[in-house]
N, C-alpha and C positions, 0 to 999 in steps of 0.2 A: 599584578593580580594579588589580590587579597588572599592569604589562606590560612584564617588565625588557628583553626580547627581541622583541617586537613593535613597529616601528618604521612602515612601511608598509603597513599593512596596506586591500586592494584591497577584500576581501569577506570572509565567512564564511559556509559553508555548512551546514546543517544536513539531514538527514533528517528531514523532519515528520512521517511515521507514527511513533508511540510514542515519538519524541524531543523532543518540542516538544505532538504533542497526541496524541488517544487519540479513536477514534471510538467513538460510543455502542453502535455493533454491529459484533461482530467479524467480520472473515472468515470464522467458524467459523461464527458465527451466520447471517452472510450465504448460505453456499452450503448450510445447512440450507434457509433461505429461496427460495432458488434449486432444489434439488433437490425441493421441496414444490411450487412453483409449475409445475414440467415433471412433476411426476408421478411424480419417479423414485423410487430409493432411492439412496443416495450412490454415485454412482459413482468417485466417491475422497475423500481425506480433503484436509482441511485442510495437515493435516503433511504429506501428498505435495507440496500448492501450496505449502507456505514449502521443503521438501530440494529443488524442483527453481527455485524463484522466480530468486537469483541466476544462472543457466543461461540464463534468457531475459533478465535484466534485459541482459546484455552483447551481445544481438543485438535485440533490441525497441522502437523507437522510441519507444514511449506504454505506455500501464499497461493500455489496452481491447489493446493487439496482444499484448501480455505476457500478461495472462487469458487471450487469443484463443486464441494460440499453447499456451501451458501446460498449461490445461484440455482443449484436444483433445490433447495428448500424454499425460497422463494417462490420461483417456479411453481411447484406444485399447489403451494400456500395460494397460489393466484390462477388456481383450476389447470395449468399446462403440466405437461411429463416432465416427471423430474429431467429426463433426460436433455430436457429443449435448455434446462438450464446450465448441464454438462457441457451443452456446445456453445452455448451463449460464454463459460468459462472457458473453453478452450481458445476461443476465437480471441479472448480476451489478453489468453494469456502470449498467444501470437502478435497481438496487436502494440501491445506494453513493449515501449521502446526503452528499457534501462538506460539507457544513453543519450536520451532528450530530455535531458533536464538543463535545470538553474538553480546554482549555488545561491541559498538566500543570503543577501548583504551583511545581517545580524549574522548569519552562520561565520560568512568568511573570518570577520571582526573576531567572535570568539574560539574559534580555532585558532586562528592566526596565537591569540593570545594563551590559549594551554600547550603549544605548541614552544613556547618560551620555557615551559617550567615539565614538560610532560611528553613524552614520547606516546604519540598518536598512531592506529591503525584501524582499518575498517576489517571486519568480518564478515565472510561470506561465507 
């Protein structure tokens, strides 16, 4: 590994959805599953939850307050109670299997590789 400019370096950060791994079920998939399990018919899409995602990421403390918050703005934004979107996030966040994933290929590769020169951990 090349590091002509890296001298000190403290940490490295990565985005682990879709940067590192890929969950067996997508949020597409998930809030079909979620909208199945409430009875609904979608009360909004997918792509509404990723155009409005950054929006709350920078006010939202955790990723259940982020859906929480998100899903009922949606929601309402699509004429139902904020609340239908509350449970639409709840369900969601039951449903979310942290533990059904896949390490992407590119990921392993360059892990493997800063792992040579760099003492690796994940943060939760």
């Amino acid at each position: 590994m090349e590091h002509s400019n890296v001298e000190n370096v403290g940490a490295i950060s990565f985005d682990l959805d879709d940067t590192l791994i890929r969950y067996e079920r997508s949020p597409g998939e998930l809030l079909r599953v979620c909208f199945s399990h409430l009875d609904l018919e979608p009360i909004f899409s997918v792509e509404e939850y990723y155009g409005r995602y950054d929006e709350f990421a920078e006010t939202c403390d955790s990723m259940a307050e982020l859906r929480s918050e998100c899903f009922a703005t949606l929601a309402a934004e699509n004429g139902y109670e904020r609340q239908l979107g509350k449970d639409v996030a709840a369900v969601f966040d039951d449903e979310r299997d942290q533990s059904n994933v896949t390490l992407l290929p590119s990921a392993a590769r360059l892990l493997d590789e800063l792992a040579r020169e760099y003492r690796l951990a994940i943060g939760l």
